[in-house]
PDB file of N, CA, C and O in Angstrom:
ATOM      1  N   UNK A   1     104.786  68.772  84.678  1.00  0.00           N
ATOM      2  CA  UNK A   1     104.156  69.779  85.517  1.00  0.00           C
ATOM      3  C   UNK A   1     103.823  69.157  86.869  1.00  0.00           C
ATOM      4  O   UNK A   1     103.288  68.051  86.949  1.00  0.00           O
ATOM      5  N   UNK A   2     104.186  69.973  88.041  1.00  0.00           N
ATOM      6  CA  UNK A   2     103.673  69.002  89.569  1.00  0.00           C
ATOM      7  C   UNK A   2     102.704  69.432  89.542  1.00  0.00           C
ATOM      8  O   UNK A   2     102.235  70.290  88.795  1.00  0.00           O
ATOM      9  N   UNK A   3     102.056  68.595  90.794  1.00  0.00           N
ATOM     10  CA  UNK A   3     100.413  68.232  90.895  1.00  0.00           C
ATOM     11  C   UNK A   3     100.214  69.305  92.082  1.00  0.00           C
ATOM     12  O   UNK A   3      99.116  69.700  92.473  1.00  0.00           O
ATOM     13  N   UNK A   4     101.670  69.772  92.670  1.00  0.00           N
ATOM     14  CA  UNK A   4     101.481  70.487  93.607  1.00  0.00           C
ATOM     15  C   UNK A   4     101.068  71.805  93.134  1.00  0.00           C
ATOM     16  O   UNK A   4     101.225  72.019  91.932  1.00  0.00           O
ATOM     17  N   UNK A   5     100.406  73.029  94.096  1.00  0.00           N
ATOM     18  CA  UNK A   5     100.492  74.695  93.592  1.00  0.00           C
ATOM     19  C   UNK A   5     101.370  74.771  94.451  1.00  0.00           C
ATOM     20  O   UNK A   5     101.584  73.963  95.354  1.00  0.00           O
ATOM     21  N   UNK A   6     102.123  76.086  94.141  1.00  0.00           N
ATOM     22  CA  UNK A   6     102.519  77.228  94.623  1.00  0.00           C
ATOM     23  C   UNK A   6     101.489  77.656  95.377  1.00  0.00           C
ATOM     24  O   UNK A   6     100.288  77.442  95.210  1.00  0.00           O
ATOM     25  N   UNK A   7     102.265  78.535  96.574  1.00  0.00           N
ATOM     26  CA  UNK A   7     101.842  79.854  97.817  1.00  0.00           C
ATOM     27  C   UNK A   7     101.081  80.411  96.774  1.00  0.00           C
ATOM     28  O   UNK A   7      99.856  80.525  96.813  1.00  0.00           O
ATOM     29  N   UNK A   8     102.143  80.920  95.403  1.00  0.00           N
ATOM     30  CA  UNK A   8     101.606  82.274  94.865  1.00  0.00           C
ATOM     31  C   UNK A   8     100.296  81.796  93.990  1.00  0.00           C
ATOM     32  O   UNK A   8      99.282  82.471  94.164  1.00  0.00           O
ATOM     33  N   UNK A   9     100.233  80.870  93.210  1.00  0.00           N
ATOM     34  CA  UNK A   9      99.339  80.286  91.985  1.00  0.00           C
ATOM     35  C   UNK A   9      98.047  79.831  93.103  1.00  0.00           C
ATOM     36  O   UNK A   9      97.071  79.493  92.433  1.00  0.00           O
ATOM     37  N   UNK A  10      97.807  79.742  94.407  1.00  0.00           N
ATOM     38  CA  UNK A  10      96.236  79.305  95.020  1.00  0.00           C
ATOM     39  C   UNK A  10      96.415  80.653  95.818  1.00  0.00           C
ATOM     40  O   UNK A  10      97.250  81.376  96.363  1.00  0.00           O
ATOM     41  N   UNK A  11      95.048  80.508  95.517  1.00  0.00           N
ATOM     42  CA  UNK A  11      94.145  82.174  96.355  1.00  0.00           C
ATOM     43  C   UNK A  11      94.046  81.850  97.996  1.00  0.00           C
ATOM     44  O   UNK A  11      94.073  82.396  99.099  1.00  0.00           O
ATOM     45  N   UNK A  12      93.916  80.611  97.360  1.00  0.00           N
ATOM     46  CA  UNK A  12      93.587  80.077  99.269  1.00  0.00           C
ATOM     47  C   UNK A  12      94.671  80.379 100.383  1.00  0.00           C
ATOM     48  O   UNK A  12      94.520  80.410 101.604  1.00  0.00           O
ATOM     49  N   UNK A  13      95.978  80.624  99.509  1.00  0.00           N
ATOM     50  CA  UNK A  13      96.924  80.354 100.556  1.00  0.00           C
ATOM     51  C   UNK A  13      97.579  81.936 100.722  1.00  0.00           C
ATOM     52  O   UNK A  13      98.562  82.209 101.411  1.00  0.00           O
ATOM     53  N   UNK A  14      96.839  82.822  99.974  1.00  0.00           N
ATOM     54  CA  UNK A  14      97.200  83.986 100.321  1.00  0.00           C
ATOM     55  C   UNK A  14      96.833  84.390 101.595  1.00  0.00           C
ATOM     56  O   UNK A  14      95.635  84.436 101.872  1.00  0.00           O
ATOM     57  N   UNK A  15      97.610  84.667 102.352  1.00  0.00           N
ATOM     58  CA  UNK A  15      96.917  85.172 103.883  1.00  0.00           C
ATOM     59  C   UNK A  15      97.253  86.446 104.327  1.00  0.00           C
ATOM     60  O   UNK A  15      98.439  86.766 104.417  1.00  0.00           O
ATOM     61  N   UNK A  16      96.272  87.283 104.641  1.00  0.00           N
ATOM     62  CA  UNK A  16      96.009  88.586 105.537  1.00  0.00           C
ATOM     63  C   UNK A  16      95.759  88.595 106.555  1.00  0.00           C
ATOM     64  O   UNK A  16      94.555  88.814 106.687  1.00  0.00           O
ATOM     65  N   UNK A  17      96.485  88.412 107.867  1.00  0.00           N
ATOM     66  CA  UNK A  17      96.156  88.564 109.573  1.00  0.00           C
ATOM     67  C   UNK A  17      95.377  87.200 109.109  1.00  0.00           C
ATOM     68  O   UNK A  17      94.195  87.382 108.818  1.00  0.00           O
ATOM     69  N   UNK A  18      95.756  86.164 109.022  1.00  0.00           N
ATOM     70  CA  UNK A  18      95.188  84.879 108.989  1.00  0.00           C
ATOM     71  C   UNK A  18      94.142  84.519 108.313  1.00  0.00           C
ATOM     72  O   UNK A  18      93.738  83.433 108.727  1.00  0.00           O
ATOM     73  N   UNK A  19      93.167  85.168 106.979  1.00  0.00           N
ATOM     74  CA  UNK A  19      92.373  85.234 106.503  1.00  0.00           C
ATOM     75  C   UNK A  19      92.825  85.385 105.163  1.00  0.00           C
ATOM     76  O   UNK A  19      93.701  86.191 104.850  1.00  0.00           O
ATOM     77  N   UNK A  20      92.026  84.336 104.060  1.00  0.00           N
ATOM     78  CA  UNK A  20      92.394  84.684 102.888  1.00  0.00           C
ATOM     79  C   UNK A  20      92.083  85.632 102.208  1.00  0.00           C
ATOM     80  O   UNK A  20      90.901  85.973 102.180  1.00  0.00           O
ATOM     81  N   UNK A  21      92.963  86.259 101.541  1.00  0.00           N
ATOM     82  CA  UNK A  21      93.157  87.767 100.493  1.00  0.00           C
ATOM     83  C   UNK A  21      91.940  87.636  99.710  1.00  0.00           C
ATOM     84  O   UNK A  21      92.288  87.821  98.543  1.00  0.00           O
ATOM     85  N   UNK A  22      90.900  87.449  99.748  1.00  0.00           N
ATOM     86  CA  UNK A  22      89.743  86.940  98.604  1.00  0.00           C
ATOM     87  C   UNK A  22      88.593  87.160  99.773  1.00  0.00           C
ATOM     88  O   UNK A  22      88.621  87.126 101.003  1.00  0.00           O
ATOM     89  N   UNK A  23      87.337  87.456  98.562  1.00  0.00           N
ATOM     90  CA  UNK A  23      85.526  87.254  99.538  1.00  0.00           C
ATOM     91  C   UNK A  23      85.661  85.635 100.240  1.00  0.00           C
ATOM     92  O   UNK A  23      86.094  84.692  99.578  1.00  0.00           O
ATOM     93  N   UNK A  24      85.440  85.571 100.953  1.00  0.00           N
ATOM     94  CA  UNK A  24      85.185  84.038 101.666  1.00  0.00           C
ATOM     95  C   UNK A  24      83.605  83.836 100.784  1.00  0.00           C
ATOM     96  O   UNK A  24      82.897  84.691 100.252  1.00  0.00           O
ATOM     97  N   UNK A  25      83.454  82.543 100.883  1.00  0.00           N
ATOM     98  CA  UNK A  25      82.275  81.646 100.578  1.00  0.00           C
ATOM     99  C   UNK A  25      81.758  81.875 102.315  1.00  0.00           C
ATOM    100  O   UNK A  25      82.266  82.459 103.272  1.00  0.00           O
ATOM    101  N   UNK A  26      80.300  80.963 102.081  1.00  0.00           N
ATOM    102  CA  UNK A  26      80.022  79.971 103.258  1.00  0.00           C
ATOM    103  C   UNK A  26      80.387  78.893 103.686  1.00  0.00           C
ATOM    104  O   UNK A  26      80.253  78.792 104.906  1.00  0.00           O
ATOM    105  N   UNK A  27      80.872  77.882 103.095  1.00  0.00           N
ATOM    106  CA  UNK A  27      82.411  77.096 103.127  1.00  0.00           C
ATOM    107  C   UNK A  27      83.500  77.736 103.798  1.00  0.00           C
ATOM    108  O   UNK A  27      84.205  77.193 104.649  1.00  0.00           O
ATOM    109  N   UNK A  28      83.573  78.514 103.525  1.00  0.00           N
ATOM    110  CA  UNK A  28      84.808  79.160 104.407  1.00  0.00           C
ATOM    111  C   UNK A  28      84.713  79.589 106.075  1.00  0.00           C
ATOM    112  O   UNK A  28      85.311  79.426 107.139  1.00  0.00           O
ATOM    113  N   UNK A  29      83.584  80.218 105.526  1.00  0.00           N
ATOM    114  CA  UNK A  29      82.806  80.596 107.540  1.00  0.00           C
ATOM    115  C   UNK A  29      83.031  79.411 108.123  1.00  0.00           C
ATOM    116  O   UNK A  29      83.777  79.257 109.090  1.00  0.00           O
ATOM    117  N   UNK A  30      82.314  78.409 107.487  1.00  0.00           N
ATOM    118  CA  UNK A  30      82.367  77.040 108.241  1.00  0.00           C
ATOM    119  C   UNK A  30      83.563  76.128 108.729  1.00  0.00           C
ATOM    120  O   UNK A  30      83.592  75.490 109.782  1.00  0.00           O
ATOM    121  N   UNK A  31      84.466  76.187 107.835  1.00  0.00           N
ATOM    122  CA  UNK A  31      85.982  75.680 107.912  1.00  0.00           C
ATOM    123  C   UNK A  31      86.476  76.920 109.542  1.00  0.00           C
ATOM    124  O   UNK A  31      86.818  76.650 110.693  1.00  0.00           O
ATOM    125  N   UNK A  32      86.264  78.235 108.805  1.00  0.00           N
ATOM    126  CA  UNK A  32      86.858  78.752 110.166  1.00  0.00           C
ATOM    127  C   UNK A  32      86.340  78.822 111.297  1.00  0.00           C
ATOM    128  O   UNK A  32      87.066  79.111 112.248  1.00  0.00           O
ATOM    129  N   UNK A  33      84.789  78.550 111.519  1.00  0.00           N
ATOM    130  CA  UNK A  33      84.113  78.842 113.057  1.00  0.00           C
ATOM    131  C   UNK A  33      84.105  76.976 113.546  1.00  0.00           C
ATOM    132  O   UNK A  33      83.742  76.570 114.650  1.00  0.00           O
ATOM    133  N   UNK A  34      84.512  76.256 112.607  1.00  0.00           N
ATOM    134  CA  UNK A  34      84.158  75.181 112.848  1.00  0.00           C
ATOM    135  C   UNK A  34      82.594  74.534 113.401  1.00  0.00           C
ATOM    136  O   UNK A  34      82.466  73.660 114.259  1.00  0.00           O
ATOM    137  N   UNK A  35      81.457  75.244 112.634  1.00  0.00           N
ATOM    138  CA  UNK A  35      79.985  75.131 112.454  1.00  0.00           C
ATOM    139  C   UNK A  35      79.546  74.784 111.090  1.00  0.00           C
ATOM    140  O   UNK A  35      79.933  75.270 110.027  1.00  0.00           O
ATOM    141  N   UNK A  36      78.484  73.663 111.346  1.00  0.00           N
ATOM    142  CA  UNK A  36      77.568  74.045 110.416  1.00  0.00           C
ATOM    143  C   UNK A  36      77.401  74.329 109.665  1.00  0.00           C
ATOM    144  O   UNK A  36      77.911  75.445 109.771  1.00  0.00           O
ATOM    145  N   UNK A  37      76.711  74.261 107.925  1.00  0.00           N
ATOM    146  CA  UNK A  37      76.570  74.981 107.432  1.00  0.00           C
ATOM    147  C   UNK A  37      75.329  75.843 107.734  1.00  0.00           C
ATOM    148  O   UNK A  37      75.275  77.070 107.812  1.00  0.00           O
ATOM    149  N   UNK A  38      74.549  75.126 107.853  1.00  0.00           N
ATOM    150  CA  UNK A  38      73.521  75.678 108.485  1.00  0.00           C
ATOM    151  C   UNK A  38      73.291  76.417 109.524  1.00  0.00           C
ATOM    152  O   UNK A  38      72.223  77.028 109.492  1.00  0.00           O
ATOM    153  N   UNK A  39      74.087  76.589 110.628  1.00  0.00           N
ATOM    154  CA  UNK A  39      74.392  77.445 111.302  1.00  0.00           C
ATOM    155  C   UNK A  39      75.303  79.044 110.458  1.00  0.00           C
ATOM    156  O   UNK A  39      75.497  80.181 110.887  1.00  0.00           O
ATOM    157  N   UNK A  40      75.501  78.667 109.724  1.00  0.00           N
ATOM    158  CA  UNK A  40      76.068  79.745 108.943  1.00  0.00           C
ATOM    159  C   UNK A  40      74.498  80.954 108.257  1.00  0.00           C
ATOM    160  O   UNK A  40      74.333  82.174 108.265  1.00  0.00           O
ATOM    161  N   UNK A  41      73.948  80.187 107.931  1.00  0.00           N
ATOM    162  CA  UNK A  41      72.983  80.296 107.276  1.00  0.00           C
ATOM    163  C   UNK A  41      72.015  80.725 108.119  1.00  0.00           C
ATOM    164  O   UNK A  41      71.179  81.419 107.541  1.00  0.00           O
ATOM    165  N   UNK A  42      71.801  80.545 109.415  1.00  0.00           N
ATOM    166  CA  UNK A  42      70.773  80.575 110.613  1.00  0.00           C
ATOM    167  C   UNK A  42      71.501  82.023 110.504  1.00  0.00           C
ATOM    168  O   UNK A  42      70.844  82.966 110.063  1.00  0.00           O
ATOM    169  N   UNK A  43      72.823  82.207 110.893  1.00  0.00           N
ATOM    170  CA  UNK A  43      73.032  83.071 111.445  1.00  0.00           C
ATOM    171  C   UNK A  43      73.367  84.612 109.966  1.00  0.00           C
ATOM    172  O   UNK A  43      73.460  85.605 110.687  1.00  0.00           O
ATOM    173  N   UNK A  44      73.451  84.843 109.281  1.00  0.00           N
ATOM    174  CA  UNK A  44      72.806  85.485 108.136  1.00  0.00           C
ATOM    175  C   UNK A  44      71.652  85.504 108.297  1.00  0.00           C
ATOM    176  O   UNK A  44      71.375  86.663 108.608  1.00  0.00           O
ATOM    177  N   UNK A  45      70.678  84.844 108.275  1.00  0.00           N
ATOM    178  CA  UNK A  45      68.875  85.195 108.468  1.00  0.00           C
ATOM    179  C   UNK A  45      68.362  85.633 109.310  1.00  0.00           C
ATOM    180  O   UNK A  45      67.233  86.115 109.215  1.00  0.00           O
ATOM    181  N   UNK A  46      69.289  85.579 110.774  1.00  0.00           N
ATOM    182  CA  UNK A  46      68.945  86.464 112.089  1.00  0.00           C
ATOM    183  C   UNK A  46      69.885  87.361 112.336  1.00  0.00           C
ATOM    184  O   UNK A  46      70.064  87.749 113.491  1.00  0.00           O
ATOM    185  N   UNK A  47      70.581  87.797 111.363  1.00  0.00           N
ATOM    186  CA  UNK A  47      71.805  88.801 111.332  1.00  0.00           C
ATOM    187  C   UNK A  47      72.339  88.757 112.746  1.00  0.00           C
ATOM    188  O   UNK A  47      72.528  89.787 113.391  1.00  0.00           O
ATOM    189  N   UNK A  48      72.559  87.653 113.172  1.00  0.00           N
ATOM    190  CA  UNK A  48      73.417  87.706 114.647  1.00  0.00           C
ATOM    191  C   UNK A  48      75.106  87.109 113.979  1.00  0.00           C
ATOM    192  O   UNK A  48      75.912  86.798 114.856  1.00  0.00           O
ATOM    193  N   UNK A  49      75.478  87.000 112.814  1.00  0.00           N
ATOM    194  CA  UNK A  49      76.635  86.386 112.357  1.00  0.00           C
ATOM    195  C   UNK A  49      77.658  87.620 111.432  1.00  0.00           C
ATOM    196  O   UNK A  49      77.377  88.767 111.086  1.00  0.00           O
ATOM    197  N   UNK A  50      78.893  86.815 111.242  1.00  0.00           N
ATOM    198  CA  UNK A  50      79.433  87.801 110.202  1.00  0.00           C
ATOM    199  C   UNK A  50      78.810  88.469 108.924  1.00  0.00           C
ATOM    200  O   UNK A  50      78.311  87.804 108.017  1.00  0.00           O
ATOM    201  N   UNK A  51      78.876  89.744 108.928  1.00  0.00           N
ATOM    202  CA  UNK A  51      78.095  90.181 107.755  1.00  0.00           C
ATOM    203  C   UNK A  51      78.557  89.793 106.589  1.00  0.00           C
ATOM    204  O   UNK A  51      79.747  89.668 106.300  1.00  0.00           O
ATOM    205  N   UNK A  52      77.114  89.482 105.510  1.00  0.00           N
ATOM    206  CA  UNK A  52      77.377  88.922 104.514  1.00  0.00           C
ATOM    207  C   UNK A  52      77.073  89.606 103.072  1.00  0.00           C
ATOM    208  O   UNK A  52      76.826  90.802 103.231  1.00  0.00           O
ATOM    209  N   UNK A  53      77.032  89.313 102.090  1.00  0.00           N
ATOM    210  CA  UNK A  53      76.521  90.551 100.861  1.00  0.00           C
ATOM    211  C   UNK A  53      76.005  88.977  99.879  1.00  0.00           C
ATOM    212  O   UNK A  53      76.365  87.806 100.005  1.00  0.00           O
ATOM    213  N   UNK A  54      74.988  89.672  98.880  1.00  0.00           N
ATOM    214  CA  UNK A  54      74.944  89.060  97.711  1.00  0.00           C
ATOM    215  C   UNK A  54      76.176  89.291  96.496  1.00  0.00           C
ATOM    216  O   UNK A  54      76.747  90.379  96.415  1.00  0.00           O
ATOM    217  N   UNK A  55      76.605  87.825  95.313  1.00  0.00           N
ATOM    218  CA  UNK A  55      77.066  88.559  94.686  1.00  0.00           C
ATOM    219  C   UNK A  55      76.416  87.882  93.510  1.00  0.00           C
ATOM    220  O   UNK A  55      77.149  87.021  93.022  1.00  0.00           O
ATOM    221  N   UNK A  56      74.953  88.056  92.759  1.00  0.00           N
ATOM    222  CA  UNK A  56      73.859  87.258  92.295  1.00  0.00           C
ATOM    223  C   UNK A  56      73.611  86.452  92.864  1.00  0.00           C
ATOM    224  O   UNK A  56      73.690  86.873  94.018  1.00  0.00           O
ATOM    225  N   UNK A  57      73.309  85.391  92.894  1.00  0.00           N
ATOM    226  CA  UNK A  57      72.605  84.011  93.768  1.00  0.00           C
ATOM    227  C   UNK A  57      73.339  83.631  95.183  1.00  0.00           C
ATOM    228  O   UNK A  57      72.789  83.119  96.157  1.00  0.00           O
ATOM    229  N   UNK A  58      74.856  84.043  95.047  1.00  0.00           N
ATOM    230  CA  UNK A  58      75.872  83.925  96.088  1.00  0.00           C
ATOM    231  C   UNK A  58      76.199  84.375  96.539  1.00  0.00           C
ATOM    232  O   UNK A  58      76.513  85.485  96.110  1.00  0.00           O
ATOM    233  N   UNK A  59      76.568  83.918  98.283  1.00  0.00           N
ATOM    234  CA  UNK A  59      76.426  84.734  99.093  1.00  0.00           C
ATOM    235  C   UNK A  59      78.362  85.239  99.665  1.00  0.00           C
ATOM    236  O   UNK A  59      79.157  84.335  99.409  1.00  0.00           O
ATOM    237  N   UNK A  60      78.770  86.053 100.097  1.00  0.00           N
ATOM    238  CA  UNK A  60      80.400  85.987 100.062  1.00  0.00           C
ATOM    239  C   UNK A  60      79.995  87.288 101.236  1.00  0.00           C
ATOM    240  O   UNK A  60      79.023  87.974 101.552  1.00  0.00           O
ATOM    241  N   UNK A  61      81.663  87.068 101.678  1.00  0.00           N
ATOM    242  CA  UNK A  61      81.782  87.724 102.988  1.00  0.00           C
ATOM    243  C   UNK A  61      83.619  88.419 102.762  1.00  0.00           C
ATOM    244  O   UNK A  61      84.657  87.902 102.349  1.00  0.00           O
ATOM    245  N   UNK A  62      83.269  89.782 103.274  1.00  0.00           N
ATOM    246  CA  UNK A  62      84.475  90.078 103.807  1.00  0.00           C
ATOM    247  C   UNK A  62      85.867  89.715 104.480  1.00  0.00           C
ATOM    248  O   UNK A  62      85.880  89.650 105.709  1.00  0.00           O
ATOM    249  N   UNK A  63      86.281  89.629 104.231  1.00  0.00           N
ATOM    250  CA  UNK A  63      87.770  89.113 105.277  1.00  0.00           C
ATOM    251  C   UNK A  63      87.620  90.023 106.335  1.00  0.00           C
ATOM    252  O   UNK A  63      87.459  89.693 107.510  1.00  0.00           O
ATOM    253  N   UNK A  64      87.671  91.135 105.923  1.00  0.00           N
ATOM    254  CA  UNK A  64      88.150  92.672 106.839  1.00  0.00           C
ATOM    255  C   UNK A  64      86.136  92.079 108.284  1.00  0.00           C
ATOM    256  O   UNK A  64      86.198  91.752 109.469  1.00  0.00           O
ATOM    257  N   UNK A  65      84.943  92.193 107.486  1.00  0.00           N
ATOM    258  CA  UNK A  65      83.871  92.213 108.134  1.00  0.00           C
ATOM    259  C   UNK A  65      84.219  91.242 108.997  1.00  0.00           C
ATOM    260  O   UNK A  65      83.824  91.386 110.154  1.00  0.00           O
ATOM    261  N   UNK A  66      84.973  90.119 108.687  1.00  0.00           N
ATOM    262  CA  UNK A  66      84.603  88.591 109.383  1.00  0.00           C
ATOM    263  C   UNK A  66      85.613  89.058 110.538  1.00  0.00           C
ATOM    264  O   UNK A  66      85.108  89.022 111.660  1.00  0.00           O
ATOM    265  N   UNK A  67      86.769  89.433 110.484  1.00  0.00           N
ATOM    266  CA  UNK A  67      87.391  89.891 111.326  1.00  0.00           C
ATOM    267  C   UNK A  67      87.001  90.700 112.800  1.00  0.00           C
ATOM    268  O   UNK A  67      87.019  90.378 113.988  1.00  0.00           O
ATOM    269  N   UNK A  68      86.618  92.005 111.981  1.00  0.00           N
ATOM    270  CA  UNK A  68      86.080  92.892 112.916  1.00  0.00           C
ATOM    271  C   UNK A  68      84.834  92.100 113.466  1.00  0.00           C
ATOM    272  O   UNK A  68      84.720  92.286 114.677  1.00  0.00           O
ATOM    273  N   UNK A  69      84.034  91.416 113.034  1.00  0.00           N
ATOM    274  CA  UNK A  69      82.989  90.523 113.506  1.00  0.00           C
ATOM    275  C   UNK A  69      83.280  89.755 114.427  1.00  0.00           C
ATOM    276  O   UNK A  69      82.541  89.591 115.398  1.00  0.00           O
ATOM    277  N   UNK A  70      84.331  89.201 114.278  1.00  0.00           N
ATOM    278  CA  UNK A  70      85.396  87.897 115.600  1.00  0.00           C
ATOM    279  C   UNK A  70      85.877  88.735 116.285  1.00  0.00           C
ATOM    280  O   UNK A  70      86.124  88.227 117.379  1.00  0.00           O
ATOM    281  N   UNK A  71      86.207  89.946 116.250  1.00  0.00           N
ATOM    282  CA  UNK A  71      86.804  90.894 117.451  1.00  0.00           C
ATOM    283  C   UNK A  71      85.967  91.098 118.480  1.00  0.00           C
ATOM    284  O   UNK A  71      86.175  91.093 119.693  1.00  0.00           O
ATOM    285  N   UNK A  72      84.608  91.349 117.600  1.00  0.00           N
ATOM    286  CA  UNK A  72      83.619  92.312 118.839  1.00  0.00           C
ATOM    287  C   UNK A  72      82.874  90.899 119.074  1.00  0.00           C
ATOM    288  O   UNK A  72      82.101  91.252 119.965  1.00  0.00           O
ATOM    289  N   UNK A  73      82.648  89.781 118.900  1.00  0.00           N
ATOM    290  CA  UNK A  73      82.710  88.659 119.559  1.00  0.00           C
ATOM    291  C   UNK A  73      83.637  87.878 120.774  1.00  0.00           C
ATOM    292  O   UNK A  73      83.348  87.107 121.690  1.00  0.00           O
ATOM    293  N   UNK A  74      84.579  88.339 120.408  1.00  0.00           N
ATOM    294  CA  UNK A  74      85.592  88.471 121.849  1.00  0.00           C
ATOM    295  C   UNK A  74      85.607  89.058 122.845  1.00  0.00           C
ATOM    296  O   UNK A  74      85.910  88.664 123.972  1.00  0.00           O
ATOM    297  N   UNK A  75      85.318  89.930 122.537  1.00  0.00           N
ATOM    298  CA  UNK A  75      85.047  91.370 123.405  1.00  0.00           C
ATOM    299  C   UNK A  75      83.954  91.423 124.320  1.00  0.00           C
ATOM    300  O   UNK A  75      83.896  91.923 125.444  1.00  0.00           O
ATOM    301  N   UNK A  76      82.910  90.686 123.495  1.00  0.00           N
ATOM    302  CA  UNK A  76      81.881  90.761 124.418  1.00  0.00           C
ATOM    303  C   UNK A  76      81.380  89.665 125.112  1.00  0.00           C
ATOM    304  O   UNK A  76      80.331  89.680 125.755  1.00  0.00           O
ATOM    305  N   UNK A  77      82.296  88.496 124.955  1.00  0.00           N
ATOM    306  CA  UNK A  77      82.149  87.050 125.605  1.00  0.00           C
ATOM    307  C   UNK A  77      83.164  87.555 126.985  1.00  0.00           C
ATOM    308  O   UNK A  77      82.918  87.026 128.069  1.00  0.00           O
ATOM    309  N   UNK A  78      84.038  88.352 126.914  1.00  0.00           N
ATOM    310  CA  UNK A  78      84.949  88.730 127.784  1.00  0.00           C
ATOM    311  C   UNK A  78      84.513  89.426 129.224  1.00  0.00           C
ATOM    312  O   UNK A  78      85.378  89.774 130.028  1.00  0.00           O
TER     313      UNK A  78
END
């Protein structure tokens, strides 16, 4: 058996408009804004960041929200 995955067998590598097919973590925010975790976290508690949801103790985010979230962040740095 290789040590390698497949595209199809990791979730990670499924991609939608550059975002994986799956809830992102906070790990993930961070990999993509290149911040912080804690800045992740700042920004959830002052709702100035991508919107986030509970899913019991954990916290997960939209693909589609994080998106539209980086749009109108563009938009308005512009």
């Amino acid at each position: 058996m290789s040590r390698t995955r497949s595209a199809q067998s990791d979730p990670r590598a499924t991609l939608r408009g550059g975002l994986p097919d799956r809830y992102l973590t906070p790990d993930d925010i961070t990999e993509l804004f290149g911040v912080p975790l804690e800045t992740v976290y700042h920004w959830r508690k002052k709702r100035t960041g991508p919107p986030g949801f509970r899913v019991g103790k954990h916290v997960r985010y939209d693909p589609e929200a994080v998106r539209a979230w980086t749009a109108k962040q563009s938009t308005q740095a512009a």
